[in-house]
C-alpha positions in Angstrom: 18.1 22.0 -23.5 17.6 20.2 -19.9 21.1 20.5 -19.5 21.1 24.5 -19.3 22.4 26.5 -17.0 19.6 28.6 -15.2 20.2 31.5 -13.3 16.8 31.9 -11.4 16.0 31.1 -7.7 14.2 28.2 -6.5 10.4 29.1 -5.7 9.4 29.7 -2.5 7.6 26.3 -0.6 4.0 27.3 0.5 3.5 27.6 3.9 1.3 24.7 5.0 -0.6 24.9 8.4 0.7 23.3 11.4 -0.1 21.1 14.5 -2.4 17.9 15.9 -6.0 19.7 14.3 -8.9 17.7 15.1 -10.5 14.7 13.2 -12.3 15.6 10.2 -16.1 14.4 9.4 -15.5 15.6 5.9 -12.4 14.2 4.8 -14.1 11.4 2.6 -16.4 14.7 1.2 -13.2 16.6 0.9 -10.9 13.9 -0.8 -13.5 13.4 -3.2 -13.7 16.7 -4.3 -10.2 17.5 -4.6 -9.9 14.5 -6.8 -12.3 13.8 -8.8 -11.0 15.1 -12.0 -7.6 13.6 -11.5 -9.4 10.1 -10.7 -11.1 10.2 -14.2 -7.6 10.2 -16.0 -6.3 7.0 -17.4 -3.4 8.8 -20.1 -2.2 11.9 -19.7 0.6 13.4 -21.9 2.4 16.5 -21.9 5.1 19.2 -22.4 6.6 20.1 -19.5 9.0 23.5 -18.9 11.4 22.7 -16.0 13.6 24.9 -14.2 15.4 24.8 -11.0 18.1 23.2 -9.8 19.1 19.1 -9.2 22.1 18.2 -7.0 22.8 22.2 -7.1 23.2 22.2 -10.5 21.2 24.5 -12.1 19.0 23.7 -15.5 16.2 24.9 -17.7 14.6 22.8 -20.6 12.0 20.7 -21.9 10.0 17.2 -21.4 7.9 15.4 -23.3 5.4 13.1 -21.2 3.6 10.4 -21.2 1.9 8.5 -18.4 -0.9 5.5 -18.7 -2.8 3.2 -16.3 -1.9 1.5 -14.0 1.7 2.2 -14.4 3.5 3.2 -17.7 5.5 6.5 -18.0 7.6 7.9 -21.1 9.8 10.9 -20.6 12.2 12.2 -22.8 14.4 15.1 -22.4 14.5 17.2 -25.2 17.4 19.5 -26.8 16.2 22.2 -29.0 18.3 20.0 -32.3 19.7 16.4 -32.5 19.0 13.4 -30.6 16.8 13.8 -26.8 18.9 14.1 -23.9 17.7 11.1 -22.5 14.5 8.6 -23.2 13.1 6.9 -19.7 10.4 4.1 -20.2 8.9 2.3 -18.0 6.2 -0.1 -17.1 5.6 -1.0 -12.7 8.7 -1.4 -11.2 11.2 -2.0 -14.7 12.5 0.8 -16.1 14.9 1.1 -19.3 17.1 4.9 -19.6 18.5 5.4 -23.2 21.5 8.5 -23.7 20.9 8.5 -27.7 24.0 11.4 -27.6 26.4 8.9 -25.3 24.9 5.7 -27.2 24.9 4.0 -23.5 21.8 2.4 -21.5 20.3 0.7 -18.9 18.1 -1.9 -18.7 15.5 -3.1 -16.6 16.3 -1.2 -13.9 14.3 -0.3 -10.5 11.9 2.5 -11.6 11.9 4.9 -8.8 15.8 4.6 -8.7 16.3 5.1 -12.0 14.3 8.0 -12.5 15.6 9.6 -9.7 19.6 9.5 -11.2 18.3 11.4 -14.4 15.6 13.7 -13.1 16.3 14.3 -9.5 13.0 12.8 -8.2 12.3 9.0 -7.0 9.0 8.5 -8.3 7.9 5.0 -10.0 5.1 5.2 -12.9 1.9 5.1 -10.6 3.5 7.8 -8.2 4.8 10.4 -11.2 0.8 10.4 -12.8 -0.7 10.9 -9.0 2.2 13.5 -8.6 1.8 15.3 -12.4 -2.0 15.5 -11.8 -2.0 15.9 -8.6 -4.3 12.7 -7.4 -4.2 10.8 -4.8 -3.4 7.1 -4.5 -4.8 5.5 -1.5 -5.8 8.2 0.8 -7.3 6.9 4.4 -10.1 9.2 4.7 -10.9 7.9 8.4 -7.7 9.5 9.3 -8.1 13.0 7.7 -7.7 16.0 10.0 -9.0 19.6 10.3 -6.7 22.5 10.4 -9.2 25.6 10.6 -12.0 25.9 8.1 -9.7 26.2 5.1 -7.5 23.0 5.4 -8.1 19.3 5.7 -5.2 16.4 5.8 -5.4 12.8 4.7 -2.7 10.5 4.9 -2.0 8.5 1.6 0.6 5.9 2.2 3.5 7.5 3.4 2.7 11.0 1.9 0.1 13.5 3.6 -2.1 15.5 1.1 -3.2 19.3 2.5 -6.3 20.2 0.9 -7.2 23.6 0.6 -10.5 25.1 0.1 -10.3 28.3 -1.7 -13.0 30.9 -0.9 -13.1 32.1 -4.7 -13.8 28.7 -6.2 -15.6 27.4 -3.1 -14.0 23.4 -3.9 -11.2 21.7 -2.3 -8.1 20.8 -4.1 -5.0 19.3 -3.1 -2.5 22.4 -2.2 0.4 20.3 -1.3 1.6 16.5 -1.0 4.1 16.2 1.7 6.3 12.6 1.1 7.1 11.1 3.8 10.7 9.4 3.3 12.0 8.1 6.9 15.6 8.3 8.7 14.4 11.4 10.6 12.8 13.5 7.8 16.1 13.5 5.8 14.1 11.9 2.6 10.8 14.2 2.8 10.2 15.9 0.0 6.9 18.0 -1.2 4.5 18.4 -4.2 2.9 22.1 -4.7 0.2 22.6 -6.9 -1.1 26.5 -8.1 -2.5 27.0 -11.6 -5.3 24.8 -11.5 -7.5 24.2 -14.5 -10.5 21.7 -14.7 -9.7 20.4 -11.5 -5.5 19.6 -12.5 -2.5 21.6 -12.0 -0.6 23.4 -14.8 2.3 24.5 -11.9 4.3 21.9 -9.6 6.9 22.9 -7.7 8.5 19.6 -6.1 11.2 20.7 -3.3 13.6 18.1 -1.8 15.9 20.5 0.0 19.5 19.8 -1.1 18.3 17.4 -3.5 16.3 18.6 -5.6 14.4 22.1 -6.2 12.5 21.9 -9.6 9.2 24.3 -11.0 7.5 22.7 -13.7 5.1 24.2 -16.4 2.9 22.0 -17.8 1.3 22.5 -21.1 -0.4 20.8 -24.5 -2.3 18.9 -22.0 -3.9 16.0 -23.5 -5.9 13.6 -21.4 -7.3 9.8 -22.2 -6.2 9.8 -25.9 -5.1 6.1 -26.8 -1.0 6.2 -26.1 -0.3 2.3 -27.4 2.0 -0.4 -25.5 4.9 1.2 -28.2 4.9 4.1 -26.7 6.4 2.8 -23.6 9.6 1.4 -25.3 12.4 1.9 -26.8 14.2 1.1 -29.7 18.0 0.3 -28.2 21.0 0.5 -30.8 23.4 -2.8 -30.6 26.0 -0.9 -30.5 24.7 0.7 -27.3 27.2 0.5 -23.9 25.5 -0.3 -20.6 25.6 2.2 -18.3 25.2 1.0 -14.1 22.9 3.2 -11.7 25.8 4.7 -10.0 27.3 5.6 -13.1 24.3 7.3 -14.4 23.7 9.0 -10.9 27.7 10.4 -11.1 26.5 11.6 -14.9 23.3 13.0 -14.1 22.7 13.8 -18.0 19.7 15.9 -16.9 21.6 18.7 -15.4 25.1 18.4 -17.7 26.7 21.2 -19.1 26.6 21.1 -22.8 
């Protein structure tokens, strides 16, 4: 289950190239490349293996995913018998996080916050299916940059996409997403993207130092199959506690020992 102890080593970041570059012509050329099979997804669900580590504590297990446009996300953490681990919703900003073993919840909470106390990463609905498929959200193409002949980067928001061409498939793709989190670099964290298929990624390694240090496998891959407005709640018991955000952050049932 999620809560597993795992005894492997975080994966090693890529090494992304350095310094000012020069301004890009083909950024716009490039940006559309690298996403154009990412920009044609509107539901994408999946199983997702996750090891690595949270908070230092290591774990191994399961998700079960569900992400639809503009911003809806299910995840639930799932133990090989019984009830999940946890069930996240959430649609924008509003987020619900059930503990079926705990019978405990919160409500309407801040998305990105909320996700970030069970799974390590602070990611609202719209940023988790850019970051799962590895798309972009609003990248400013005027601004892209050239690093060499292999490497273009675009700012998106706060994050900065590398694009990589690679000489055997002769396309661009996104390589890397470097968020940009303020107070001196303390908050950055990256996306890394290998395993491509059909122009998505079935390996993401997101790296927040300390943090967070995860590797996820993604597989049973289904793309813009109907996933209806139930999907994205869930049924709380009455007899369910309320659990606050600190509380859930000092739990962290993502990474518990069981």
């Amino acid at each position: 289950m999620l809560a597993l102890l795992c005894a492997s080593c975080g994966a090693r970041l890529m090494k992304l190239p350095a310094g000012p570059g020069a301004p890009a012509a083909d950024a716009a050329d490039a940006i559309a490349e690298a996403t154009a099979a990412c920009r044609a997804v509107s539901t994408f669900s999946a199983e997702i293996g996750v090891s690595g580590s949270i908070g230092g504590q290591r774990l191994r297990g399961r998700l079960l995913v569900g992400l639809a446009s503009p911003a809806s996300a299910r995840i639930e953490a799932v133990a090989p018998v019984g009830a999940p681990v946890f069930i996240f919703v959430a649609s924008g900003q509003d987020a619900t996080v059930l503990l079926p073993r705990d019978n405990r919840v919160l409500e309407h909470g801040p998305a990105a916050s909320v996700l970030e106390a069970v799974a390590g990463v602070p990611l609202d609905p719209a940023d988790l299916k850019a970051a799962l498929t590895g798309c972009a959200r609003a990248p400013d193409s005027a601004r892209g940059r050239s690093l060499g002949d292999e490497w273009r980067v675009v700012p998106d928001g706060p994050t900065e996409l590398y694009l990589h061409r690679d000489r055997k498939i002769g396309r661009w793709q996104i390589a890397a997403a470097v968020h940009r989190g303020g107070a001196g670099g303390s908050n950055d964290w990256r996306a890394e993207y290998r395993d491509v298929q059909d122009g998505l990624p079935r390996s993401i390694h997101f790296a927040g130092g300390q943090r967070f240090d995860l590797s996820l496998t993604l597989s049973q891959v289904s793309l813009n199959e109907p996933l209806g407005p139930e999907v994205f709640r869930v049924e709380v018991p009455r007899s369910a506690e309320p659990i606050t955000l600190d509380e859930l952050r000092h739990a962290r049932p993502g990474v518990r020992e069981n």
